[in-house]
C-alpha positions as CSV (number, residue, x, y, z in Angstrom):
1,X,0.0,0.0,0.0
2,X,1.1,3.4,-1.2
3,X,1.6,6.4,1.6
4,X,-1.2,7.8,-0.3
5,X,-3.6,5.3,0.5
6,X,-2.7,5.0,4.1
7,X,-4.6,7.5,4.8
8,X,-7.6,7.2,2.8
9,X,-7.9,3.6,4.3
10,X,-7.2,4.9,7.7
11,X,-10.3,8.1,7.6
12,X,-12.5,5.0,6.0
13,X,-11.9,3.0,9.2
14,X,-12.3,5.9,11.7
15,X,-15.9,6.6,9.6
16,X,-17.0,3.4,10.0
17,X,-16.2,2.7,13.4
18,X,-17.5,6.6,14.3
19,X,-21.0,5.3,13.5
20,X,-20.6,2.1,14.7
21,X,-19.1,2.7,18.2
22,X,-21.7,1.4,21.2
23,X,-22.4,4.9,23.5
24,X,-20.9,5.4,26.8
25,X,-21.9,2.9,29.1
26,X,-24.2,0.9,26.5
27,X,-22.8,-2.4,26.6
28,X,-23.9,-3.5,29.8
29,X,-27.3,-3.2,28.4
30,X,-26.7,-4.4,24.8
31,X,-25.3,-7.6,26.5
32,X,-28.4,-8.0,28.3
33,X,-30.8,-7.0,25.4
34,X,-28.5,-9.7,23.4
35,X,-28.9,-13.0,25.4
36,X,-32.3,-13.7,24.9
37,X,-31.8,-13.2,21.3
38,X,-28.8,-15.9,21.5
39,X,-30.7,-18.3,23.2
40,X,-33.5,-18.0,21.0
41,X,-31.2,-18.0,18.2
42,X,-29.8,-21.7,19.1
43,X,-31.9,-24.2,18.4
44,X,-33.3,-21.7,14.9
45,X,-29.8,-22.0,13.9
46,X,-29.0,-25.7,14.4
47,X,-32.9,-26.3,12.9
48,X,-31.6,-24.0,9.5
49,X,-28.8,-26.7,9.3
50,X,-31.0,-29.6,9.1
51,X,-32.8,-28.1,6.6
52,X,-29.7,-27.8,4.7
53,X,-28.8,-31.2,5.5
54,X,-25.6,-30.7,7.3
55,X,-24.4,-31.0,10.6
56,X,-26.1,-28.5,12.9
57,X,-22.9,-26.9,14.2
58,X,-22.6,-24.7,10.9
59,X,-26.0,-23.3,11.4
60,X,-24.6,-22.0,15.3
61,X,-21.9,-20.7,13.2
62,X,-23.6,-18.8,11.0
63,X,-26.1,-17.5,14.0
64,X,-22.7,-16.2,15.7
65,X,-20.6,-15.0,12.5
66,X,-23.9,-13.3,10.9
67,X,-25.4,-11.8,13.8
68,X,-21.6,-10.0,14.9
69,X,-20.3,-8.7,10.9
70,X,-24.4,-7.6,10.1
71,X,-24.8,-5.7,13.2
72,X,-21.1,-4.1,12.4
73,X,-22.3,-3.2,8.8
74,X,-25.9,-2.8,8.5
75,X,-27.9,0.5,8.1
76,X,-30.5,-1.0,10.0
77,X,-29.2,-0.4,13.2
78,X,-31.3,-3.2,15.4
79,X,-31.8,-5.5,12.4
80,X,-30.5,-9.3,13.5
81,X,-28.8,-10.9,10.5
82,X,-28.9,-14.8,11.3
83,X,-30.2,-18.2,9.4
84,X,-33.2,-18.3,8.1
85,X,-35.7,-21.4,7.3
86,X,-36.2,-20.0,3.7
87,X,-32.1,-19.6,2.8
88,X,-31.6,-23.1,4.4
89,X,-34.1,-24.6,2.5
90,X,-32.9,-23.2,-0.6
91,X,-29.5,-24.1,-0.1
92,X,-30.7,-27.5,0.8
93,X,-32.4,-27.8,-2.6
94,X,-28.9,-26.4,-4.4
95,X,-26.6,-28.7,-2.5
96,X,-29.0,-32.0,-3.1
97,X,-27.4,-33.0,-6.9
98,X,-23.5,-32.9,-4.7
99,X,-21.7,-35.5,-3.5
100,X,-22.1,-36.3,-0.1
101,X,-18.3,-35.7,0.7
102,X,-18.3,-31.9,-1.3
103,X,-21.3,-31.1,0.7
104,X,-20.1,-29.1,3.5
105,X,-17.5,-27.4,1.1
106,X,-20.2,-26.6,-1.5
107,X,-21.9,-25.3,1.2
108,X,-19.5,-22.8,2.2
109,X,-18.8,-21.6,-1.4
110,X,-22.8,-21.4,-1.9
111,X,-23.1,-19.1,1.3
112,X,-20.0,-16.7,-0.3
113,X,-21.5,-16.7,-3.7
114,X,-24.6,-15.5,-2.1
115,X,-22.7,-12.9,0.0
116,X,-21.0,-11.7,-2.8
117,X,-24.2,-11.2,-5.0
118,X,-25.6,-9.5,-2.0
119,X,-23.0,-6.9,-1.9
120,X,-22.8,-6.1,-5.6
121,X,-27.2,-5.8,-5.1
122,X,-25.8,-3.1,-2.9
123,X,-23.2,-1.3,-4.2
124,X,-24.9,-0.7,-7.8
125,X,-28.4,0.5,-5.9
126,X,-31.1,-2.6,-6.5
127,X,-32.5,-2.0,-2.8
128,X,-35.4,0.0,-4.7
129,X,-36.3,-2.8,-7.1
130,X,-38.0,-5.3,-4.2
131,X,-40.8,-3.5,-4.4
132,X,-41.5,-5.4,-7.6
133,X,-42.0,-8.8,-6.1
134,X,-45.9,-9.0,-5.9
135,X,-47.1,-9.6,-2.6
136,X,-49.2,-12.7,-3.7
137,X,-46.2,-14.0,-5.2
138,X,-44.1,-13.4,-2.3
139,X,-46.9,-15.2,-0.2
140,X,-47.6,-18.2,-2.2
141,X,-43.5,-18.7,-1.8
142,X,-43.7,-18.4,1.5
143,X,-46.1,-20.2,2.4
144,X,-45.0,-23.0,-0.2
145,X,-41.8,-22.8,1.7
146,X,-43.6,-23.5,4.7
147,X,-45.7,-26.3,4.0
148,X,-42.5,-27.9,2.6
149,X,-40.7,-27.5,5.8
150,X,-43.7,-29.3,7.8
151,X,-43.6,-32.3,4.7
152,X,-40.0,-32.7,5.4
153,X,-40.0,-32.8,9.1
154,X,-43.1,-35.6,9.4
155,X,-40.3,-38.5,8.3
156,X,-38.1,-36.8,11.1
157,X,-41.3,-36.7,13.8
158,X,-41.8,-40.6,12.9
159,X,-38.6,-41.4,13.3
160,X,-38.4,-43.3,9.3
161,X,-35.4,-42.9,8.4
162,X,-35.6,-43.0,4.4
163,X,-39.1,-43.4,3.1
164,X,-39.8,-43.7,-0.5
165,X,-40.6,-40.2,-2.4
166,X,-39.3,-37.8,-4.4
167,X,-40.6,-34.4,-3.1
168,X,-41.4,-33.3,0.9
169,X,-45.0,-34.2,-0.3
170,X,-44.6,-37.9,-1.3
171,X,-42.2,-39.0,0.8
172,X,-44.6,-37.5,4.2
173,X,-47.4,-39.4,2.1
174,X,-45.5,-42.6,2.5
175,X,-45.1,-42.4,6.1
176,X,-48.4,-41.2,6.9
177,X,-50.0,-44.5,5.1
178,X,-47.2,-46.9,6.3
179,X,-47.4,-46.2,9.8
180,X,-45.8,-49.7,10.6
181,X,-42.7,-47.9,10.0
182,X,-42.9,-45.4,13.2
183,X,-40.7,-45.4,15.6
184,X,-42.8,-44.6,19.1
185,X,-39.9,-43.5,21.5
186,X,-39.3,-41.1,18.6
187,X,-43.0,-39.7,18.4
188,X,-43.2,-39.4,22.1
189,X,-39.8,-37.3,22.3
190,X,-41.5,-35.5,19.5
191,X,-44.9,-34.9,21.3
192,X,-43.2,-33.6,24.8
193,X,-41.4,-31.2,22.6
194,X,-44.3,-30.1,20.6
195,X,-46.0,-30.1,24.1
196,X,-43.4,-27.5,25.6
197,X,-43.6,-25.4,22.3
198,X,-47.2,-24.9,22.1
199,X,-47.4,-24.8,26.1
200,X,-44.9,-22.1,26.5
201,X,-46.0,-19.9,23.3
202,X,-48.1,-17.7,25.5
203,X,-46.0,-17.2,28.6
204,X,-43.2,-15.2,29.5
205,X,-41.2,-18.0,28.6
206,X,-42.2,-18.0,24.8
207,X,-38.8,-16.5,24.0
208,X,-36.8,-19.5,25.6
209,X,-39.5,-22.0,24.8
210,X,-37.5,-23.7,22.0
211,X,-34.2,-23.6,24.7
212,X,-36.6,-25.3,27.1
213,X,-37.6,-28.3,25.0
214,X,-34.2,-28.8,23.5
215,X,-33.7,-29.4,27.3
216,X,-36.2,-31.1,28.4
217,X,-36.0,-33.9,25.4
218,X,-32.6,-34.3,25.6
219,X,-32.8,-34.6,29.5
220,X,-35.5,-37.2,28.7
221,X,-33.6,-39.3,26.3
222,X,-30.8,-39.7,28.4
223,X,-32.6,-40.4,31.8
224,X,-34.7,-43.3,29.8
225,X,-31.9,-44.3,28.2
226,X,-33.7,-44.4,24.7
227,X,-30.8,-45.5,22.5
228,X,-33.1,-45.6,19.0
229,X,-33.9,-41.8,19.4
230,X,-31.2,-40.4,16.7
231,X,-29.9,-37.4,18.1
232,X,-27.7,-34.4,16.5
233,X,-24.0,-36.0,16.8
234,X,-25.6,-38.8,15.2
235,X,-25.1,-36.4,11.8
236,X,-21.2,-35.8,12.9
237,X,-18.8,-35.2,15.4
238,X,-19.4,-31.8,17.1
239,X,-16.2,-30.0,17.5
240,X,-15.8,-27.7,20.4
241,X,-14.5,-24.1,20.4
242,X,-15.0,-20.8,17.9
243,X,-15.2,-21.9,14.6
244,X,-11.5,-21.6,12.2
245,X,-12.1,-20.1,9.0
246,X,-11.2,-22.2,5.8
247,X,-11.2,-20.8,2.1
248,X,-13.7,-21.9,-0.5
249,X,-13.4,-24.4,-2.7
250,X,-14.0,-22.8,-6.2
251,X,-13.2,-26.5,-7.9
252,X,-17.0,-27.3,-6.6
253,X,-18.4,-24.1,-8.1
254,X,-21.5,-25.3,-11.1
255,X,-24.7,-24.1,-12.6
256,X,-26.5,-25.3,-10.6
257,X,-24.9,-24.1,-7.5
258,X,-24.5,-20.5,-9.0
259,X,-28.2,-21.1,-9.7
260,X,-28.7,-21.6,-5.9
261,X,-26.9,-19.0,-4.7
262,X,-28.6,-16.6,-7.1
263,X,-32.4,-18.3,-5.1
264,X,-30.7,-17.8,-1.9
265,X,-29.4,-14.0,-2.4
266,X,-33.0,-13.0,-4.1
267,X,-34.7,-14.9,-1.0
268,X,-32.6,-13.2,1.7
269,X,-32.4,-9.4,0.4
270,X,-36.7,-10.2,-0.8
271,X,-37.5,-11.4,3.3
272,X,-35.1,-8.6,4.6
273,X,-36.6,-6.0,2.5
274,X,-39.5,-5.4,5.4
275,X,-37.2,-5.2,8.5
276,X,-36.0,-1.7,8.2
277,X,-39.8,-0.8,8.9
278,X,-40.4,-3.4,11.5
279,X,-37.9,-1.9,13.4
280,X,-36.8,1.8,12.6
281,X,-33.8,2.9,13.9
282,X,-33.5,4.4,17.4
283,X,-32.1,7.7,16.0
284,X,-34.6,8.3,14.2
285,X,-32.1,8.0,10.8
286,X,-33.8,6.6,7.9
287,X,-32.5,2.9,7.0
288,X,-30.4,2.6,3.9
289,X,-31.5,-0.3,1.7
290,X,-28.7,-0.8,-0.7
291,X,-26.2,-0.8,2.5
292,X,-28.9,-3.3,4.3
293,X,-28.0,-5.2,1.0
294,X,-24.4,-4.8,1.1
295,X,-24.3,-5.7,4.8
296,X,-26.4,-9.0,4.1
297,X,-23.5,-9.6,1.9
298,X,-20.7,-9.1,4.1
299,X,-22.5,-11.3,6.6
300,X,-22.8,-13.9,4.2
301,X,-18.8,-13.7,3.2
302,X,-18.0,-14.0,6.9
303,X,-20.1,-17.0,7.9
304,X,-18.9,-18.7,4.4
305,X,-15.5,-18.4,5.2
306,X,-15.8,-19.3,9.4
307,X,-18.0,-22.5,7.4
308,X,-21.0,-21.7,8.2
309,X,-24.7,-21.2,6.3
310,X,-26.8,-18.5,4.3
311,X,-27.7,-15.7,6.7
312,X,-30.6,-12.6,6.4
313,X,-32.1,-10.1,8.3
314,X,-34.8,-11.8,10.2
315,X,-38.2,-10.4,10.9
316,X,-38.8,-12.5,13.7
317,X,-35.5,-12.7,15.7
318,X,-35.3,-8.4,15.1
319,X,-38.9,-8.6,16.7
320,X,-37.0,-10.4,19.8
321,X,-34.4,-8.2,19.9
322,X,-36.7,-5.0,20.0
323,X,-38.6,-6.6,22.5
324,X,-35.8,-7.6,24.6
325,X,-34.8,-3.9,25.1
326,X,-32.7,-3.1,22.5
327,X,-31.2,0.6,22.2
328,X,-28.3,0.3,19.3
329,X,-26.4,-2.6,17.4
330,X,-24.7,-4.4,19.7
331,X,-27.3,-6.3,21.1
332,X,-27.8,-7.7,17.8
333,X,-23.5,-8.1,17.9
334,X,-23.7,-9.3,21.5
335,X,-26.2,-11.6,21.1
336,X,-23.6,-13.1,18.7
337,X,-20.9,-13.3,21.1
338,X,-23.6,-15.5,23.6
339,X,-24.0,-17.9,20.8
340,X,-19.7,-17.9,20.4
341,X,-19.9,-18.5,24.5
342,X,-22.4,-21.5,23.3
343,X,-20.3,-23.2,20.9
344,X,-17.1,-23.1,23.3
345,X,-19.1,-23.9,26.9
346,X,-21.9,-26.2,25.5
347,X,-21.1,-28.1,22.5
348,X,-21.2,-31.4,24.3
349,X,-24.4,-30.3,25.1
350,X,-25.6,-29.5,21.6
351,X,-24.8,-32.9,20.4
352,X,-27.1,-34.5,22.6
353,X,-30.1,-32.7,21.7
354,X,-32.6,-35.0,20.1
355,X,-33.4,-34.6,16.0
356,X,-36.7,-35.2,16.6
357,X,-36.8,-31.6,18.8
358,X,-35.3,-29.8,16.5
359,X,-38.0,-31.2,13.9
360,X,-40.6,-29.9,16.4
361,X,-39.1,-26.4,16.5
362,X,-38.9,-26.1,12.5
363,X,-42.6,-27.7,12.1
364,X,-44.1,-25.2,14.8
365,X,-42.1,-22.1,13.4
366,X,-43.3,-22.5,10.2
367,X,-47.0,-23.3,11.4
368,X,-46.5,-19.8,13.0
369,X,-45.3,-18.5,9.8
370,X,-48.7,-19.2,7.8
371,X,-50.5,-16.2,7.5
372,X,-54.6,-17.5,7.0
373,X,-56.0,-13.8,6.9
374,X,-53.1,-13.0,4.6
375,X,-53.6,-15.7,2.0
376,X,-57.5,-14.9,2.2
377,X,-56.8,-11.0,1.5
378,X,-54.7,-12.3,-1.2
379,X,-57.6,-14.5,-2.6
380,X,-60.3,-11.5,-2.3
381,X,-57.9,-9.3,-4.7
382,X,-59.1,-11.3,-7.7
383,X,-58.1,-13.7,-10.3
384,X,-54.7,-12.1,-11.1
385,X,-53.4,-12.5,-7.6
386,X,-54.8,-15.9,-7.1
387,X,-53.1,-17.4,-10.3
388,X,-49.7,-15.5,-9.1
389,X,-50.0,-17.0,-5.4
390,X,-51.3,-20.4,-6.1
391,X,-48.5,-20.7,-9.2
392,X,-45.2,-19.9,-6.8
393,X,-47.0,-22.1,-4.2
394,X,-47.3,-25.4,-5.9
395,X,-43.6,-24.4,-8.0
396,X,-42.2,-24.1,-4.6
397,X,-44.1,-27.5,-3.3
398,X,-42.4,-29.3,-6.3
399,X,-39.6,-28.1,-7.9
400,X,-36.0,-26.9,-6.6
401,X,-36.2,-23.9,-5.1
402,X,-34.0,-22.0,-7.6
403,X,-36.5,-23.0,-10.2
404,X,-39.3,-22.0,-7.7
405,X,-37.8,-18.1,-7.6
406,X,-37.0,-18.3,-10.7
407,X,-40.8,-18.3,-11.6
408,X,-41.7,-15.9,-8.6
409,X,-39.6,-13.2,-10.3
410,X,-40.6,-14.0,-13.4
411,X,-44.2,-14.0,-12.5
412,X,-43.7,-10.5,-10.6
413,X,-42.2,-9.0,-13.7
414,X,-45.4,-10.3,-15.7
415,X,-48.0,-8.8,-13.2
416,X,-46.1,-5.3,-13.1
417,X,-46.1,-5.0,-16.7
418,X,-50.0,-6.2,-17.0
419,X,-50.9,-4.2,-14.3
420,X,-49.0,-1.1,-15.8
421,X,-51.0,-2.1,-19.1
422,X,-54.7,-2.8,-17.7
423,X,-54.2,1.1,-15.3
424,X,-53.4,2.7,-18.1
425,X,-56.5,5.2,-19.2
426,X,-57.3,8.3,-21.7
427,X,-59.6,10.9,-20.8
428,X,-60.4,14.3,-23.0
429,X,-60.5,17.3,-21.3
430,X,-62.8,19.8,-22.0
431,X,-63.3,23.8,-20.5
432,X,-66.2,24.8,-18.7
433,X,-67.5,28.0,-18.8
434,X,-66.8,28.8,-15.7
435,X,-62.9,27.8,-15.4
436,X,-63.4,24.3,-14.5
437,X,-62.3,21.4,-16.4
438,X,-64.2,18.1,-17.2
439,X,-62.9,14.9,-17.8
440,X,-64.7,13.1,-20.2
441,X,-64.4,9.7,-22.1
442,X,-62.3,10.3,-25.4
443,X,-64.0,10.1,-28.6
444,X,-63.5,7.5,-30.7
445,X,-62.9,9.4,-33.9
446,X,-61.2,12.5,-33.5
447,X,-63.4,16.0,-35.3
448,X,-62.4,17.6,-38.0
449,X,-60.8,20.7,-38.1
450,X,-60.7,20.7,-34.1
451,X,-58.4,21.0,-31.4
452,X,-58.8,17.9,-29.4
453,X,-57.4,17.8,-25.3
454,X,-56.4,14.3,-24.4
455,X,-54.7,13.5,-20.2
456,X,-52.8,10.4,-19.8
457,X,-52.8,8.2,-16.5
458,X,-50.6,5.1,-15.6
459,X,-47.6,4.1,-16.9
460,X,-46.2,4.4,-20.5
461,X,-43.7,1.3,-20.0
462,X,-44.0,-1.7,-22.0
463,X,-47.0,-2.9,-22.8
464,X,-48.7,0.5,-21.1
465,X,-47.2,2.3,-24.5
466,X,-49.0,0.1,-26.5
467,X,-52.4,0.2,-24.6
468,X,-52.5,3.5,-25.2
469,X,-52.1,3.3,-28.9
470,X,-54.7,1.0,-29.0
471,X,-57.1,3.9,-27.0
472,X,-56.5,7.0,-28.4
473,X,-58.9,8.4,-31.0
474,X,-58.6,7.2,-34.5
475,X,-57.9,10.1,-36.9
476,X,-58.9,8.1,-40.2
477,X,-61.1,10.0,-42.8
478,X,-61.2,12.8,-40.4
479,X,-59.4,16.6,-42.1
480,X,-57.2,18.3,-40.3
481,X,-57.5,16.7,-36.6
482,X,-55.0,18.0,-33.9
483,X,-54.5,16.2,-30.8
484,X,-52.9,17.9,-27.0
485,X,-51.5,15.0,-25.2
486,X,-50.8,15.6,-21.9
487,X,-47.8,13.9,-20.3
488,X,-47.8,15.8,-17.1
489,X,-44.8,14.4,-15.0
490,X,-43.1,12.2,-17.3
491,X,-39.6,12.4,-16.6
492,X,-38.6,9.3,-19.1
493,X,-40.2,7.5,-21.9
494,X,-39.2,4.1,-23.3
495,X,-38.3,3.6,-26.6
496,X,-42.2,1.5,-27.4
497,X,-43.5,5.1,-26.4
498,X,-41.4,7.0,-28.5
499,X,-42.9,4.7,-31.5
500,X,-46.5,4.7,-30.4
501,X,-46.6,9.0,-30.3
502,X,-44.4,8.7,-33.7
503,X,-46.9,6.3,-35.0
504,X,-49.5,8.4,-33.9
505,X,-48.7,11.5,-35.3
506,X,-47.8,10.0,-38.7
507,X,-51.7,9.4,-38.6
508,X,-52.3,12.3,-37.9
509,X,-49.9,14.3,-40.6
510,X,-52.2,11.9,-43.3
511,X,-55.1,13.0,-42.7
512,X,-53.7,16.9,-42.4
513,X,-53.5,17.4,-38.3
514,X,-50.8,17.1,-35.9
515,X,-49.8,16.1,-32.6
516,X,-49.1,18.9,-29.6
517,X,-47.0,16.8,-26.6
518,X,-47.5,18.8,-23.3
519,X,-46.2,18.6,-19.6
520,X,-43.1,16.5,-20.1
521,X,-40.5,17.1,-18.1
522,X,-37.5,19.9,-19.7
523,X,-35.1,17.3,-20.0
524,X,-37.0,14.9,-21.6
525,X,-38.8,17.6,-24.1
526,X,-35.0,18.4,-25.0
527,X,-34.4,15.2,-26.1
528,X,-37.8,14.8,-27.4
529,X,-36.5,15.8,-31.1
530,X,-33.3,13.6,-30.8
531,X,-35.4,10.3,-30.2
532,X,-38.2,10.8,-32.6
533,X,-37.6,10.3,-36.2
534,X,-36.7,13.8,-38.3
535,X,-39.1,13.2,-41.1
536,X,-41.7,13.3,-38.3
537,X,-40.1,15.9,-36.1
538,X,-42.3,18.3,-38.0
539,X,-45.4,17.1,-36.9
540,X,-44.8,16.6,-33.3
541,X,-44.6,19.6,-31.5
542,X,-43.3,19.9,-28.0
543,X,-44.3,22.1,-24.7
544,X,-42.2,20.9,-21.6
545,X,-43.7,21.4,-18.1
546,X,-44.2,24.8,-16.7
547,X,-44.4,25.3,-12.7
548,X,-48.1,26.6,-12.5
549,X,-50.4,23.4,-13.6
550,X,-52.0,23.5,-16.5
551,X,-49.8,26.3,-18.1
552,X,-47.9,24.5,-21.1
553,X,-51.0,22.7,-22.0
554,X,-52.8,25.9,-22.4
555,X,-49.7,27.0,-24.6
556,X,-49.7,24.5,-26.8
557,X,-53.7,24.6,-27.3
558,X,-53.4,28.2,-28.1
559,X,-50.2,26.9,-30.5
560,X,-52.7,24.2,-32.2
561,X,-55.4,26.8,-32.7
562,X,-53.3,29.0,-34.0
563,X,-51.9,26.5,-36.4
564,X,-55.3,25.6,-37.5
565,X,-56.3,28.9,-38.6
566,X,-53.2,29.6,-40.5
567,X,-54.3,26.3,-42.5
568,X,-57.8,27.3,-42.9
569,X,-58.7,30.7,-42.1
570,X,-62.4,29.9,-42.4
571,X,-62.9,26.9,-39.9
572,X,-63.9,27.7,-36.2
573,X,-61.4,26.4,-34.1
574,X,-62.6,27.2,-30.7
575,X,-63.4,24.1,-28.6
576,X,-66.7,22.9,-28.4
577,X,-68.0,23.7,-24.8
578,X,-70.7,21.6,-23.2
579,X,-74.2,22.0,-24.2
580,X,-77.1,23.0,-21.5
581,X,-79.3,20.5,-20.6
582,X,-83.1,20.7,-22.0
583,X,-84.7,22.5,-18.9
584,X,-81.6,25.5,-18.8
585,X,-82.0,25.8,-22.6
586,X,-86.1,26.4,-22.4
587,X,-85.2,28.4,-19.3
588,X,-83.1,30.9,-21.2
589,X,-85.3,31.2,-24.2
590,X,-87.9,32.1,-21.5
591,X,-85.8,34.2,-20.1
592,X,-85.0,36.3,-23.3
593,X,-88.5,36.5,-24.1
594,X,-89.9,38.2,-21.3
595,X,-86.6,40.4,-20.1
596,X,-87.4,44.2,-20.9
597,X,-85.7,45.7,-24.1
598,X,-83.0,48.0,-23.2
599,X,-83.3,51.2,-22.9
């Protein structure tokens, strides 16, 4: 490093750790705030690694490594970056085609292709573009991913060890309708932990409930000596101590596993997207998404290389955090450092914490995680949102969950547009006597030898560019029609635009008229001319937005009328104003018949 640099690396350090640094006398408190977090944080993290299908000591490394390098980085000062069910499943699906000894390493190299997607979402500014997952999509997932998690746990509850099946779905239908397969000491370790979950959900103890029945079972087990219950070292040795960092394997890297990291990066920063708002920060500074994104990313990096699994903001364990008492970031970082104390105090313990418990905790999380008023909302919004949510929920139920986001975003990108092209809507405007101005339906053949007001609402985008061609007034066999579209606010057009108004005013030069474009934005009325073909220039004229409303569309009507009359100096070009009703018009010719002559 140059002398040069020094410096600049130095002031970049001092920055960061100037917003970062915990208050005076804050960590006492923070540590506090952080433990219940940690302990709630446990058995989530070891349940995330079953889901991937490794050992669970790589899901408490990721709850240590993601919740410590998020709460450093994030904008989102009490967001809790950590495993989630969603990310494990997806990396589960990703890592199913590897080899069984490449599994851990792929695993590794999956979480740090995620991270680094994550942080290039951030640094070139996509935060703004999950808003355009639609909310049924982003439910049917969900929701898919639940009821997947509950398929896959029933072989797990029953104790079958490898039923026959080739989705969560089949193989929990062969164990429901072989039941000669159960193992009972398993179901009843099972039941006491569902028992303690369900028992302790509405107590004071519903943050620790999961901590309680990984306890109790394991307790259980050993005091019955109940030797056919598989428990978590059964999957592998569990190494004590802080986990050592080891570099990625990039001989292991694939389709399909740059496929699932690409799932797992659009699942993490898609579920994070809400946190920020769940959980504004204390300072009352406004969360920055695309370094929410970033920070996902770094997360990701860390727990990749310290071996452990995808990590995202959480919704839930943020929710615990807040309600734990949480004043800054380093309860979220503290609460990392209990799970550390965890891994180097406890891992005998971990080990000997039954499967079946951990199956419990997944199955009732992800019960909890189905939202029945939600779905219904999402039902009652029509047939559009019903296709979307029931599509990305049965994808989900069936295929890999790459494939399944895959046809989430692709779905999302089809509603937008639709929707952009079914809000789109033309209405004429016409003067009132008195000032005011009416919006009217269009007509459907333009007048001749008339100035003709037209206002534009929704997008122009895409297909919205071409429903409006297919809406404006058709100007065949009409002479001399001229047509004020207002574009009010439109700071960019797409090219489809650009051809529809060219396309437009060709039509309209042939039959003798021409097309006045009002309200558009200076910089876009600049390069109006530029865009649009020269032989056309001519009949396209251009009036860019003025401050007071209203203003450049009066110009360029005034412009059109004045153009008319050059043309034809004998037509009336004055728009047509609305007629009186029956009753004023026989009220007015009564009127002037009695009134008094003048003197």
């Amino acid at each position: 490093m140059t002398d040069a640099a020094e410096p600049v690396a130095d002031s970049g350090l001092r920055a960061w750790w100037g917003r970062v640094k915990p208050p005076p006398g804050a960590m006492g408190p923070a540590a506090g705030a952080g433990l219940p977090g940690a302990i709630g944080g446990v058995p989530d993290g070891m349940a995330a690694a079953t889901l991937a299908g490794v050992n669970p000591i790589h899901g408490l490394y990721a709850t240590a490594v993601g919740r410590i390098a998020g709460g450093l980085t994030a904008s989102s000062q009490l967001m809790v970056v950590t495993t989630t069910s969603a990310a494990a499943l997806a990396a589960g699906s990703a890592l199913a085609p590897v080899a069984s000894e490449d599994r851990l390493a792929a695993l590794f190299l999956l979480t740090m292709l995620a991270g680094a997607a994550m942080v290039v979402a951030g640094l070139v500014g996509l935060g703004r573009f999950t808003g355009f997952v639609s909310h049924s999509v982003m439910i049917g997932f969900l929701t898919g991913v639940a009821a997947n998690i509950v398929l896959g746990q029933v072989q797990v509850v029953a104790g079958v060890a490898d039923p026959d099946g080739g989705s969560s779905l089949t193989r929990a239908w062969d164990v429901v309708t072989h039941p000669g397969t159960w193992d009972l000491p398993t179901m009843l370790v099972a039941g006491l932990a569902f028992a303690l979950l369900l028992g302790l959900a509405r107590t004071r103890l519903a943050p620790a409930g999961s901590v309680v029945a990984l306890v109790a079972t394991a307790v259980a087990v050993w005091l019955l000596d109940a030797g056919g219950v598989a428990l978590v070292r059964d999957a592998g040795d569990i190494p004590q101590g802080l986990p050592l960092p080891a570099l990625p394997q990039l001989r292991l890297v694939s389709l399909d596993l740059l496929a699932g990291a690409a799932a797992v990066a659009v699942i993490v920063l898609v579920q994070s997207a809400g946190v920020a708002e769940s959980a504004p920060n204390p300072d009352g500074r406004r969360a920055d998404a695309d370094r929410d994104f970033a920070a996902q990313g770094i997360a990701n990096l860390v727990a990749g290389l310290f071996r452990g699994m995808p990590v995202g903001g959480s919704v839930g364990q943020t929710a615990i955090n807040v309600a734990s008492g949480a004043s800054n970031r380093w309860a979220a970082i503290l609460s990392g450092a209990w799970v550390l104390v965890v891994l180097v105090l406890l891992s005998g313990v971990v080990g000997a914490v039954p499967s079946a418990t951990l199956a419990a905790v997944l199955v009732v999380a992800s019960l909890g995680g189905i939202r029945p008023t939600t779905i219904a909302s999402v039902w009652r919004a029509g047939p559009q949102s019903q296709v979307a949510m029931v599509t990305t929920f049965v994808a989900t139920l069936f295929l890999p969950v790459a494939a399944a986001v895959g046809i989430g975003v692709a779905l999302s990108l089809i509603l937008q547009v639709n929707r952009e092209s079914m809000d789109l809507r033309v209405v004429e405007l016409v003067e009132l006597g008195d000032g005011r101005i009416r919006e009217q339906e269009p007509p459907a053949v333009l007048p001749d030898g008339s100035v003709t007001t037209l206002d534009v609402h929704g997008s122009l985008f895409y297909a919205g560019a071409r429903s409006l061609e297919s809406v404006l007034p058709d100007p065949t066999g009409v002479h001399e029609p001229v047509v004020v579209l207002r574009l009010r606010g439109r700071a960019s057009l797409g090219a489809t635009a650009f051809t529809v108004l060219s396309h437009y005013a060709e039509r309209l030069a042939e039959a003798g008229g021409k097309l006045y474009v009002s309200g558009l934005d200076p910089d876009l009325a600049a390069a109006f001319h530029h865009v649009v073909d020269l032989d056309l220039a001519q009949h396209i004229e251009v009036f860019p937005a003025r401050p007071v409303l209203g203003e450049s569309t009066r110009a360029a009507k005034g412009h059109a009328r004045a153009w008319l009359l050059e043309r034809s100096p004998e037509l009336d070009v004055d728009e047509p104003r609305s007629r009186p009703s029956p009753l004023v018009r026989g009220w007015n010719w009564l009127r002037d018949r009695v009134r008094p002559p003048s003197p």
